[in-house]
N, C-alpha and C positions, 0 to 999 in steps of 0.2 A: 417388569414393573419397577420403574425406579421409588426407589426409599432413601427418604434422609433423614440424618442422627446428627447429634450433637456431642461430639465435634463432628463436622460436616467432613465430606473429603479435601482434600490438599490439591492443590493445582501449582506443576513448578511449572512456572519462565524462566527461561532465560533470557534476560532483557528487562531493566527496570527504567526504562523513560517515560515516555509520555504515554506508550502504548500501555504497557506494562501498569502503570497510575493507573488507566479509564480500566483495561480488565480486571483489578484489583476491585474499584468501584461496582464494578457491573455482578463482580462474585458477591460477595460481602450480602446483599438480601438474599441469594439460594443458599446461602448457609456454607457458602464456599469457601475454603481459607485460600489463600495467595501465598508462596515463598517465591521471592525474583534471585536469579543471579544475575548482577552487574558491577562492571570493576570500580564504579565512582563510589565512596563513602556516600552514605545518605541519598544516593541517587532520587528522581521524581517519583518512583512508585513506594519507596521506601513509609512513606508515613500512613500511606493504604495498605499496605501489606502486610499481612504476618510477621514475615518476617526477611530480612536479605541476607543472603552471601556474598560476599566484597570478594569476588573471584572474576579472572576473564572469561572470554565469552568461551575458549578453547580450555578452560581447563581442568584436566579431567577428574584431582581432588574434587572440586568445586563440583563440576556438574553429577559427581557419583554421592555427592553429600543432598543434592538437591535432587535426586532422584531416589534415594533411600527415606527422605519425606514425604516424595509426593505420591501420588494414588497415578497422573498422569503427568509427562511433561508436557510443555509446548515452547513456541518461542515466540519474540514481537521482532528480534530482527535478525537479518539474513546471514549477521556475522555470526551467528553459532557453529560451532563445527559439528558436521551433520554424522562426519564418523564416529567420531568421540559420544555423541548424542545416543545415534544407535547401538553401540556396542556395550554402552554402558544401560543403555535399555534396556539388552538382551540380558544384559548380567543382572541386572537387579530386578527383574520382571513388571518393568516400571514403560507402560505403552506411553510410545512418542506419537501425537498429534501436530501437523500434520508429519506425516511419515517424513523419516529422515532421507531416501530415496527422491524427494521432491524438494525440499532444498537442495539437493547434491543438484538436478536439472536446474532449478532456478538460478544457484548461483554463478550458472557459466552462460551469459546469456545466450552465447551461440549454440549448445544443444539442448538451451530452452527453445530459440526460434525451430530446429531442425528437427525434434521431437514432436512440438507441434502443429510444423509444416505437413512431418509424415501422415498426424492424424486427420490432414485435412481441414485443419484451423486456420482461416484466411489472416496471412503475412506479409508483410512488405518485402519485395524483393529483396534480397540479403546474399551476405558470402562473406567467408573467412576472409581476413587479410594477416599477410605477414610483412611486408613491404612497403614502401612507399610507391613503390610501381604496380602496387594489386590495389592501393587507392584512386590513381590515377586510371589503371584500367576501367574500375570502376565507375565512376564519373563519366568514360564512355561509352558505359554499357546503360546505366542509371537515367548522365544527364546530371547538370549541377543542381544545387548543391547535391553529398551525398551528408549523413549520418553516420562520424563513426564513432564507435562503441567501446569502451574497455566491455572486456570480456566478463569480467570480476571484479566485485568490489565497489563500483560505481551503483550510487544512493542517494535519491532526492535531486539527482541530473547531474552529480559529478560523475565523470567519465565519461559525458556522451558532447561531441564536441562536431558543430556543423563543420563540414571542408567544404568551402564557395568555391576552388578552384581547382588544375591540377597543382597550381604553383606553390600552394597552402597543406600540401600532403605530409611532407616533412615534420614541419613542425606541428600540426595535430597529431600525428603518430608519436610525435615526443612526446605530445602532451599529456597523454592515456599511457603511456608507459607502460607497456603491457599487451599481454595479446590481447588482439583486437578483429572487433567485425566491422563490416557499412553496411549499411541501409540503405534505402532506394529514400531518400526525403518526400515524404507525404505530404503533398499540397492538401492536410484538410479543410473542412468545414468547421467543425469543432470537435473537441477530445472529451470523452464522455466514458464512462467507467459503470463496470457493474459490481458490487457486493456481491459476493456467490458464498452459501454457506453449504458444504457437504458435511451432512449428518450420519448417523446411523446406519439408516434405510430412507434415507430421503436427502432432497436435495432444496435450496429456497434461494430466492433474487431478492436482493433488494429493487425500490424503483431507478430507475437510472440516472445518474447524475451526469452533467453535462461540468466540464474543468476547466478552468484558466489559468493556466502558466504562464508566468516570467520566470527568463532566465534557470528554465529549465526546472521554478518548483512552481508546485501548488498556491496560488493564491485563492482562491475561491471556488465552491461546487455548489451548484442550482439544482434545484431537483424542483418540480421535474423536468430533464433536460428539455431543449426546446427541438426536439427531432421529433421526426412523423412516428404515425402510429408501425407503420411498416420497418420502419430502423430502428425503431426501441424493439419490435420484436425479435427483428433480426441480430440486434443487442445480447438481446439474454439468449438467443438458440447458441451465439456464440461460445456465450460464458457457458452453457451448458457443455458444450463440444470442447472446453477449454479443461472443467473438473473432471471428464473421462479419462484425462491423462493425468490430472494430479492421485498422488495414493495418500490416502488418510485425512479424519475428519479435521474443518474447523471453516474459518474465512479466508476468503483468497480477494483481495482486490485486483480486479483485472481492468487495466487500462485500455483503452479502443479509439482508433483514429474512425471519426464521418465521414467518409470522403464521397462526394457525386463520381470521381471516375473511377475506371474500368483500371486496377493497377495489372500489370504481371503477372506471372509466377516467381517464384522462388527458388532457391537452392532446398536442396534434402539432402539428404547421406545416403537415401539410396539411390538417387536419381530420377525419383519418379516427382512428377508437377502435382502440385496439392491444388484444390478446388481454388475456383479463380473467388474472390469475393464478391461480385455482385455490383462492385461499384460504389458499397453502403458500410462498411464495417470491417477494419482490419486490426487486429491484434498489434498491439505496444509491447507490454510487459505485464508479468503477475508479481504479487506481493503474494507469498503463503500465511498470512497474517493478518486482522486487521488491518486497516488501510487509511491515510492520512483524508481520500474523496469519500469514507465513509462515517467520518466524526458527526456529521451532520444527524445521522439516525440516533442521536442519544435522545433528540428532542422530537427527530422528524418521524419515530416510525414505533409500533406496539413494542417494537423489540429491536436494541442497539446491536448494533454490530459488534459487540464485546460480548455483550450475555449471549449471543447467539452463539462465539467464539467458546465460551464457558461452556454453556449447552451440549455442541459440538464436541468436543476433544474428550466431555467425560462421558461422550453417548448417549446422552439425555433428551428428549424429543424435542426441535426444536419450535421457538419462538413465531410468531406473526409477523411477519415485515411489513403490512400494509400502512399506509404512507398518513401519518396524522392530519398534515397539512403543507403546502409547498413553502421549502424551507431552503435557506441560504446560509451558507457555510463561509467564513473569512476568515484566513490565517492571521494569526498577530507576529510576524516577522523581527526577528532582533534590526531593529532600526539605527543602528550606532555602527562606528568607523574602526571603532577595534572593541577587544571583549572588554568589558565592564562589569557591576555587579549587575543583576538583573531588577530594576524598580519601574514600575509601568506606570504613568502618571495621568490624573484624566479621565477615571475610569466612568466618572459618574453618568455621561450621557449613556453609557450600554445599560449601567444598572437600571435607567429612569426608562428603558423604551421598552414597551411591552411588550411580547413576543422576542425577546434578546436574551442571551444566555452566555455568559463570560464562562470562560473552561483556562484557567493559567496552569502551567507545570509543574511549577516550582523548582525551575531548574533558578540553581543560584549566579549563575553568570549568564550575561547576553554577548551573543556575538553579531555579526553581520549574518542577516539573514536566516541566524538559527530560529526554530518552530519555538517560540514560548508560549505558544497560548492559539486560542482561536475564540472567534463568536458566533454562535447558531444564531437565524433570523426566522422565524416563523409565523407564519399569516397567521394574526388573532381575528381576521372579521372573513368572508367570503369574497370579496369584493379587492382583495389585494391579489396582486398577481407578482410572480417572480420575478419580473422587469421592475417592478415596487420595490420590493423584498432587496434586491440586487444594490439599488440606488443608495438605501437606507444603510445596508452593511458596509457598504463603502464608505459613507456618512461616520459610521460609527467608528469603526477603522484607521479612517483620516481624524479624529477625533483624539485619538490619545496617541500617546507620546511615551517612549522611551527618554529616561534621566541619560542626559549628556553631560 
């Protein structure tokens, strides 16, 4: 039976951005304190939280100071180090959520794909590369384009870089610098993402959102996505099939290509062919974290994908994810040509629309393209649909303005 006191338990991050801000928010009514570590002074989560450590995300002063406070760690982003993480876990008896075993697979994307090809989690054809001539082979095994991949380190679509031909191998393998994988290029239908929260003794979906990228981020998520009732379900069996191989609790955004065809097989490590997909549903990538296609459930669902996060990691029963109303999600994009201070102008149309919900970071500089902010859209009447919903955030979006 869980109990809570005052002072509540302690929850470390590692990572004080934007993630870090919302789960800050999301603790703060169960009585949860926040300490983040992140190297920026004053970082986004800093005025939510307890309290911060001005340390890197590797450092092991830093993460053993922040795990001698907290009751659990966790983290919002990928560059934590997973060793450091664990071993300072083991020494201070301070349980890491999710397990640090599961960052170590997440952050080599190539034996994330091969771990969960083994399990049988439909993949797009893939293989190591070292070469510019294992690129090129590729291409004739694939078919143009291919996707290739920095192995590590690549976040929000740096590192993943189309090759249109064999002539263009070269210089994308420059590009990525680094070991790298290809991809079989997925002619989808649309990219659509599940929320997966492993708790305790149980397991919850959010509803599924349907994504739109440029330029390799996130602009916008629909919920609910506009797939048949047979691909949504075939959605979440995935993300189910996906948490059996992650170890330890919290949210995992897992990203999912639509596709109508019949793709390949894939490479494994042991050689054996993982279940074909169906035609309907292939694995992209996981976030072990909160997830940028689930900011949307702060407004759209009983319970946010942060509190669930919260929930989660201290083993606390989790939340309702049922879907309040179909709701649209739009990034606020650093819209400027170099960094600047960060001042958003304009704002008034989101305040005035009903069902809109402005969320800023508080990061003090914008850049090209950096995340500052996003807007949730939510049906206030029955009668509006996410084709509505979709037009209106865009509306809103194209509305304000970055100070040039």
């Amino acid at each position: 039976m869980t109990t809570l006191e005052t002072p509540g338990p302690t929850l470390g991050v590692v990572g004080g951005g934007q993630l870090g801000r919302m789960l800050a928010e999301a603790a703060g009514p169960l009585g949860v304190e926040v300490v983040v570590l992140d190297p920026t002074p004053d970082c986004p989560a800093a005025p939510l939280a307890h309290d911060q450590i001005v340390a890197d995300f590797d450092d092991e002063d830093g993460i053993r100071e922040l795990a001698e406070r907290a009751d659990v760690l966790t983290f919002e982003i990928e560059l934590a180090d997973q060793d450091v993480m664990g071993r300072i876990g083991e020494e201070t008896g301070t349980p890491v959520h999710p397990k640090p075993s599961t960052l170590e697979t997440i952050h080599d994307k190539l034996v994330q794909k091969r771990e969960l090809a083994e399990a049988g989690v439909p993949v797009p054809p893939f293989r190591e590369v070292e070469d510019a001539d294992d690129v090129r082979e590729a291409i004739d095994d694939y078919g143009a384009p291919v996707m290739l991949k920095a192995r590590t380190g690549g976040y929000d679509g740096r590192g993943n870089v189309p090759v249109e031909s064999k002539a263009d191998a070269e210089d994308a393998l420059e590009s990525v610098a680094g070991p790298a994988m290809v991809e079989s290029f997925v002619d989808f239908e649309r990219e659509v993402s599940v929320i997966a929260v492993k708790g305790e003794d149980e397991v919850a979906t959010f509803p599924l959102g349907e994504n739109v990228h440029e330029d390799e981020i996130l602009r916008e998520t629909i919920v609910p996505a506009r797939s048949s009732e047979a691909v949504t379900e075939r959605a979440y069996d995935v993300a189910r099939d996906v948490l059996e191989v992650m170890d330890g609790r919290g949210v995992y955004g897992i990203e999912l290509f639509e596709t109508s065809e019949t793709r390949g097989t894939s490479e494994t490590s042991s050689g054996q062919s993982p279940r074909e997909s169906g035609g309907e549903i292939l694995l992209n990538e996981i976030a072990p974290r909160p997830h940028n296609s689930g900011h949307w459930t702060i407004e759209g669902t009983q319970t946010s994908q942060f509190e669930q996060h919260v929930r989660a990691v201290l083993g606390w029963p989790l939340g309702s994810t049922a879907l309040r109303s179909p709701t649209v999600m739009t990034n606020l994009l650093g819209d400027v040509e170099e960094q600047r201070p960060a001042q958003l102008e304009d704002i008034d149309e989101i305040l005035e629309t009903p069902g809109a919900s402005l969320h800023w970071y508080g990061k003090r500089q914008a850049r090209p393209l950096r995340k500052m902010g996003h807007v949730t859209l939510s049906a206030h009447d029955e009668g509006t649909s996410v084709d509505d919903l979709l037009e209106t955030a865009r509306d809103l979006e194209a509305a304000v303005t970055f100070r040039s």
